[in-house]
C-alpha positions, 0 to 999 in steps of 0.5 A: 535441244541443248543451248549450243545446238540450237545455237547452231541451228540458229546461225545454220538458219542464219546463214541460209537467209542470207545466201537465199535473200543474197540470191533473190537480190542478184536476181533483182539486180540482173532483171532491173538492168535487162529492164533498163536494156530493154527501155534503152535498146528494145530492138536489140532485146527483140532480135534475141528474143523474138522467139517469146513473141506469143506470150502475154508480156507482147502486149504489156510494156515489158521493159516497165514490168521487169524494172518493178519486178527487179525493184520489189527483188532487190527490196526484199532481198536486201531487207532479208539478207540485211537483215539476218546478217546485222540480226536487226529484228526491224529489219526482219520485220520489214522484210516478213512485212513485204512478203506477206503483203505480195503473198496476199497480193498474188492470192487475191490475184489468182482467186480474181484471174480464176473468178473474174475473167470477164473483168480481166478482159474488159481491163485489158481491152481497155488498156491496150485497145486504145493503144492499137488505135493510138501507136500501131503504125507509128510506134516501130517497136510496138509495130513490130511486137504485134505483127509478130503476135499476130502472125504468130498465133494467127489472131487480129487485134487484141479482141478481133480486127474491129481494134483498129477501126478509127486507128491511125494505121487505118486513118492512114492506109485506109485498110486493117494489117495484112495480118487480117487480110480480107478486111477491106470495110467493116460495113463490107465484111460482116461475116470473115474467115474463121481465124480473122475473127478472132483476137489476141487475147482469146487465143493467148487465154486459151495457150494459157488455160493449155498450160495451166498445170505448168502456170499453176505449179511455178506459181505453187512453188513460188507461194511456198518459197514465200511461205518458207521465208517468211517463217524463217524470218520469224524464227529468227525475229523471235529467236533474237528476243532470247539472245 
């Protein structure tokens, strides 16, 4: 190629860098501020929303899972747009830098989801069963967040209705949810209805395995948009040195 024509095809990859990262930040910023709403006003959040009640997010702390999300997006996007507009090579190092590094991270956490699902489960029972012993009955929202799962994918508890022995709700009411009706004792009950034995996590494990093409295509698709910038990045890091 001619100088002039890759000089233009430099500044024609310039300026997609910039508009991509300027896009990535807005999206930052947009979900750092729904995160924020949501740690503010999570009812307001819920009553829109409500309809996502079965997804995995119920049992995480959703409001802390988008502010991070937002963070990283806002880091990276103005990083790379940043970047590329000033054709500062620190920057478009540091940006190559942090992508490369939740590259790694999301592979290592997809080989571990595929491998490791025993552990998975063990981590997230240790996580979130304490917390149904500890909130469930006096946090309102977090109440509210697992009536409408359980109800929902018809499940008790995260592993079955044996997570709230020892709760407060029990300690309280002397029974388990209405969600896990017919459970009066543990000691009684030795033998339940087919659906009350099973827990949250089984069954939402299950809609996720049912949905894994979908899963395993966005998660496909945002590898090879990482992939992408980070050659970009390095074309134009490398291109500055000929500048």
């Amino acid at each position: 190629l001619s100088p002039g024509a890759k000089m233009g095809f430099f500044t024609f990859i310039k300026v997609m860098m910039i508009l991509f990262n300027l896009a990535i930040f807005l999206a930052g910023g947009t979900l750092l501020g729904v995160g924020i709403w949501v740690k503010v006003d999570q009812e307001s959040f819920l009553g829109i929303f409500g309809t996502l009640s079965t997804s995995i997010l119920q049992v995480v702390n959703v409001s802390y899972l988008l502010i991070v999300i937002g963070a990283i997006l806002l880091v990276i996007g103005f990083l790379g747009c940043y970047g590329a507009q000033k054709e500062s090579k620190c920057l478009l190092m540091m940006f190559f830098s942090v992508v490369l590094i939740i590259f790694i991270a999301e592979v290592v956490a997809a080989v571990v989801a595929l491998i490791y699902t025993g552990l998975a489960e063990t981590l997230l029972t240790g996580l979130v069963t304490p917390l149904l012993k500890e909130k469930y009955g006096v946090d309102v929202t977090f109440t509210h967040i697992w009536n409408v799962t359980m109800n929902e994918v018809h499940c008790c508890g995260l592993n079955n209705y044996t997570d709230f022995n020892d709760s407060y709700w029990y300690k309280t009411y002397g029974n388990y949810p209405k969600q896990c009706s017919g459970v009066s004792s543990p000691l009684a009950h030795p033998h339940l209805p087919g659906c009350l034995l099973q827990g949250c996590f089984p069954q939402i494990l299950e809609e996720i395995k049912t949905h894994a093409g979908v899963v395993g295509g966005v998660a496909a698709g945002i590898a090879a948009l990482e992939i992408a910038a980070m050659a970009v990045s390095m074309y134009l890091y490398c291109r500055l040195d000929e500048k």
